[in-house]
N, C-alpha and C positions, 0 to 999 in steps of 0.2 A: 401471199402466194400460196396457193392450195394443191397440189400435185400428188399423186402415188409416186412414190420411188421402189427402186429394187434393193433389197437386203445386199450387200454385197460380203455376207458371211452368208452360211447355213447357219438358221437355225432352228431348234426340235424342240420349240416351246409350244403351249398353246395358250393363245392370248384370251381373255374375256374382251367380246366386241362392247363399245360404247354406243347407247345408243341418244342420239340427237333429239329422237322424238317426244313429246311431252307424255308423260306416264301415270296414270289415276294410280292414287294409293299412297299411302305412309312413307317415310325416306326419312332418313338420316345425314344431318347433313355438319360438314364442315367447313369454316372460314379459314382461307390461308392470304395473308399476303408477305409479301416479301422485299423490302431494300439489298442497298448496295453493301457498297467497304464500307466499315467504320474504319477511316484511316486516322490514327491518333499522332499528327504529328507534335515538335514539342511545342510550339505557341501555345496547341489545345492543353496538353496538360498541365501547362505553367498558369494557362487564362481560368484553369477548376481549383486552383490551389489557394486555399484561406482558410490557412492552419491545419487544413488537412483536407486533401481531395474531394471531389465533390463536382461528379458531371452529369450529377441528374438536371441542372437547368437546361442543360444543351438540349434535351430532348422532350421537356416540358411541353412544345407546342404542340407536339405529333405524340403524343402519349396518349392521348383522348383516343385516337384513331386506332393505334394500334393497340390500344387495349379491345378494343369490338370484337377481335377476331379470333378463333381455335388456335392458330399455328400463326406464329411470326417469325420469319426469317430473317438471318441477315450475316453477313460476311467478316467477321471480326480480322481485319487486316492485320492488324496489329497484335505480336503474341500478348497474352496476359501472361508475362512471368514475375510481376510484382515490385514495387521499389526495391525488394532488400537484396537484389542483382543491380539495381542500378538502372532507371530509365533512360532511355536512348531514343533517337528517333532515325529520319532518312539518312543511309540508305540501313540501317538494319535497326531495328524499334524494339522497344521494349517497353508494355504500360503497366498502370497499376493495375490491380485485380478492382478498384472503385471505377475501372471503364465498365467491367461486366459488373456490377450493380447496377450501378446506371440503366443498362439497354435489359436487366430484368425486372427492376422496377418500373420500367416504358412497357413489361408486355413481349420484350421478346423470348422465344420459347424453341427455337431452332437455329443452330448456331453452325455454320460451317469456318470450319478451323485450317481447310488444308487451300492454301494459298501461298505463294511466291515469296513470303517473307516469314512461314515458319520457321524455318529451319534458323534466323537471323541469330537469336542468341543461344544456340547451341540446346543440349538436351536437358542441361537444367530449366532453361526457361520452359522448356515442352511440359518438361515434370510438374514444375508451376503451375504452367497452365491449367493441365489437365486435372490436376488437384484439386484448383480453384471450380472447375466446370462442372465437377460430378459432386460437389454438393450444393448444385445450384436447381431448382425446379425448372430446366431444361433437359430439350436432346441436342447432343455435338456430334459430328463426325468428320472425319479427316484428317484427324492426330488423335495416337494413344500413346500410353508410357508401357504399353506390352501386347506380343502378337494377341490378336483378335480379332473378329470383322470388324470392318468399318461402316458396316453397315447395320443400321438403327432400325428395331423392328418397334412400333408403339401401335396403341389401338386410341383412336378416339372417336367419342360418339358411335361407339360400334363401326367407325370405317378402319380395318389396318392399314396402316401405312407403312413403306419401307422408305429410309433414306439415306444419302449415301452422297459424301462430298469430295470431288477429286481435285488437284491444283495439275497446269501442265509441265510444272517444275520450281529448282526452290533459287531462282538469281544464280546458277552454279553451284549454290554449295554444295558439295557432298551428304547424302544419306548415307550416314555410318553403316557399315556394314553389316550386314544380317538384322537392320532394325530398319527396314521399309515401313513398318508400323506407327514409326515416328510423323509421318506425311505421307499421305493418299497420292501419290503422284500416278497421275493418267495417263494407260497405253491401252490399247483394245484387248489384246489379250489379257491383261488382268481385270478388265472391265466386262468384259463376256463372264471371266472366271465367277465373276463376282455378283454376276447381278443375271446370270442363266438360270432361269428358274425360279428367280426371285417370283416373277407375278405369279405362277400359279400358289404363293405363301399368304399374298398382302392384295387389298383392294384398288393400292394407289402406291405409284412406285417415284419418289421426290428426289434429282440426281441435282445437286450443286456442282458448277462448271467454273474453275478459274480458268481461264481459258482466253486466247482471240490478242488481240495487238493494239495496246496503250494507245489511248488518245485516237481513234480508231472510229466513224461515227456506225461505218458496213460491219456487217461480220465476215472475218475471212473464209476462204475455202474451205481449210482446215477445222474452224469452227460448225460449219455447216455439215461437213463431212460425218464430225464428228457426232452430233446433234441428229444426224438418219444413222447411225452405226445403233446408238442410244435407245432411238426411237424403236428398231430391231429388235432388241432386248426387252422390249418392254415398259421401258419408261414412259412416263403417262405427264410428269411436268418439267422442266431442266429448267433450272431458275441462273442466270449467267454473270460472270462481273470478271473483273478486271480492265478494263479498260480505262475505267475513272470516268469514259462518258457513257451517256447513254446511247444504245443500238436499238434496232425494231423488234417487234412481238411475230410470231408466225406460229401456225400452227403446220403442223407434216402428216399428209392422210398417208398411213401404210396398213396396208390390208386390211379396211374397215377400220382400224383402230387413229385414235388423235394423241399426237404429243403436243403439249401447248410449251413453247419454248420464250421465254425473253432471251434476248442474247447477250443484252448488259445492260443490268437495273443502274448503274452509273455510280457515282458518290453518294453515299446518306451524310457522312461527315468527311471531312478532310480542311488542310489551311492549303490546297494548291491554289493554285495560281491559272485564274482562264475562267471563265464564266462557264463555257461546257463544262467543267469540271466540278462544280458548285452546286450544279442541276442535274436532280438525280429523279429517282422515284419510286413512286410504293407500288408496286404490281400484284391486285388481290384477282382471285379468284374462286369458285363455290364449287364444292365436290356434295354431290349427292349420291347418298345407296339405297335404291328406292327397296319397294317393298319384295321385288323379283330377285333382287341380290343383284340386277345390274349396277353399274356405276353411269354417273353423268356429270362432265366437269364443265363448267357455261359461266358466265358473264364474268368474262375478263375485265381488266379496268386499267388505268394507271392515272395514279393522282401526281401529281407532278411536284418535287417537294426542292428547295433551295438552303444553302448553306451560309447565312446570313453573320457577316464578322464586324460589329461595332466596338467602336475603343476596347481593342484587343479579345473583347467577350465573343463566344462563339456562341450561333442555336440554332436551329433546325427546322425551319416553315414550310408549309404549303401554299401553294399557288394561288390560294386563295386569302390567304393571307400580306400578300406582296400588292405594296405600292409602287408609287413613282421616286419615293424618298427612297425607300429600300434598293431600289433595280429600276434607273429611267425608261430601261427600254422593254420591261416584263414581258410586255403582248406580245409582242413581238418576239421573244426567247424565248414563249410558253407556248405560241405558234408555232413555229420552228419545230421545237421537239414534238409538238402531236403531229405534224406531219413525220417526222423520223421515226417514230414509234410505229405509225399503219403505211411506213415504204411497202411492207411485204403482205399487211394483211390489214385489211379496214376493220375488221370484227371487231374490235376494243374499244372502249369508253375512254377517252383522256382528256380529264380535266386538270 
């Protein structure tokens, strides 16, 4: 679905237009793709444990891949506030800090933290967290342990990037007071506050979205709404999750400019229960800045990846890697999603 929409705020920015066209000359360019939750529930961390943690195998299959590219994303569900609180899982989690080894030695390199279930084990775990995170050769945003933006300004390959992760709330619990810093929690007015202005700073503007309704295959209203308010401001990619399944890819023309949106990359890991929920995927994308200082973001993709559970072991494959012993009815389920993926927009690769 390709449409202009109307801003339904002012706003006094001025946008760099993308251009579509093919451009002679020099460009600088970046790989970004991005998965779902990593939902750690406790099978997975009991199925990593031999003598002492260890869930680099879970991600062994898909490591190749996502090492190829500049920027990896991906949703850390689950806080990392470490064994010596005490692990926990549904409904409020708590993992070791050997999850996030794990998904850095896979390659990942962008970490959104502010989702539905930070707030689970209170502000020590946050503290943990956030501990563990900044001495990690990553960027996070959407939890700190003190006021600051949450927004991540980095430059690669000469392209800057801003990015900036919001959740649409934390299960009820309370954000203590006067520490909003603790979780990125999403409302337009802090989201204008926060990200007006931003593009004329950065060449690509990356907004992670917890966002949209569990088990869910459409996006809702509110989702969509939300995703043209975004696009307004400037954002140029809104990568989506929560759901646990996967939604479709669209891209929003507003005044010359493109916002390429997924609306939920689905499960990278979890032990749920449902086949929607097992199947998730990697959604890559290519950012170039050619030699005129315009930007050009093109050849979408989604490889389509599975969450594979033998005598109790957990790991992590692509579609290309699935039998008939693995999942009888694969084609069919990997059908299925490439059509759910281009509901709103055929432009993408899904294999």
């Amino acid at each position: 679905m390709k449409k202009n929409i109307l801003c339904f705020v002012l706003l006094l920015l001025t946008f760099s237009l993308f251009s579509c066209s093919k451009v002679s000359g020099e460009s600088n360019k970046v790989s970004l793709v991005a998965v779902g939750d990593n939902l750690i529930h406790h099978t997975i961390y009991k199925a990593a444990y031999h003598h002492q943690y260890d869930f680099k195998p879970i991600y062994k299959d898909i490591k190749p891949y996502i090492k190829q590219f500049d920027l990896a994303f991906i949703n850390q569900e689950t806080i990392l506030g470490g064994s010596e609180i005490g692990l926990s899982t549904y409904p409020r989690f708590n993992s070791p800090y050997e999850v996030g080894d794990a998904l850095v030695d896979a390659g990942f390199n962008l970490i959104s933290l502010a989702n539905n279930h930070t707030l689970d084990r209170g502000e020590e775990a946050i503290q943990n967290s956030i501990q563990y995170w900044k001495k990690q050769p990553v960027t996070y945003s959407g939890s700190e342990i003190k006021s600051k933006s949450p927004i991540k300004i980095f430059t690669v390959n000469h392209i800057r990037f801003a990015f900036v992760a919001y959740t649409y709330g934390t299960n009820g619990i309370p954000v203590p007071e006067g520490k909003d810093y603790l979780v990125n929690v999403f409302t337009y007015e802090k989201a204008e506050k926060q990200l007006k202005g931003i593009k004329n700073k950065v060449d690509v503007v990356i907004v992670s979205m917890h966002w949209g309704n569990e088990y869910h295959h459409i996006p809702s209203e509110e989702q969509k709404e939300q995703a043209n308010f975004l696009s307004c401001l400037g954002v140029d990619i809104i990568l989506g999750h929560h759901p646990h399944v996967i939604q479709p890819y669209d891209v929003i023309l507003n005044q010359g400019k493109k916002t390429y949106v997924i609306y939920s990359l689905g499960n990278v890991l979890s032990d749920q229960l449902g086949i929607d929920r097992l199947i998730g995927m990697a959604f890559s994308i290519e950012i170039n800045k050619l030699k005129n200082t315009s930007v050009v973001i093109n050849n979408p993709k989604a490889k389509l990846l599975y969450t594979y559970k033998s005598n109790d072991q957990f790991k992590i494959l692509f579609s290309d890697q699935i039998n008939q012993q693995i999942l009888a009815d694969y084609k069919q389920q990997f059908e299925n999603k490439k059509k759910l993926i281009q509901t709103f927009n055929s432009n993408i690769i899904v294999y």
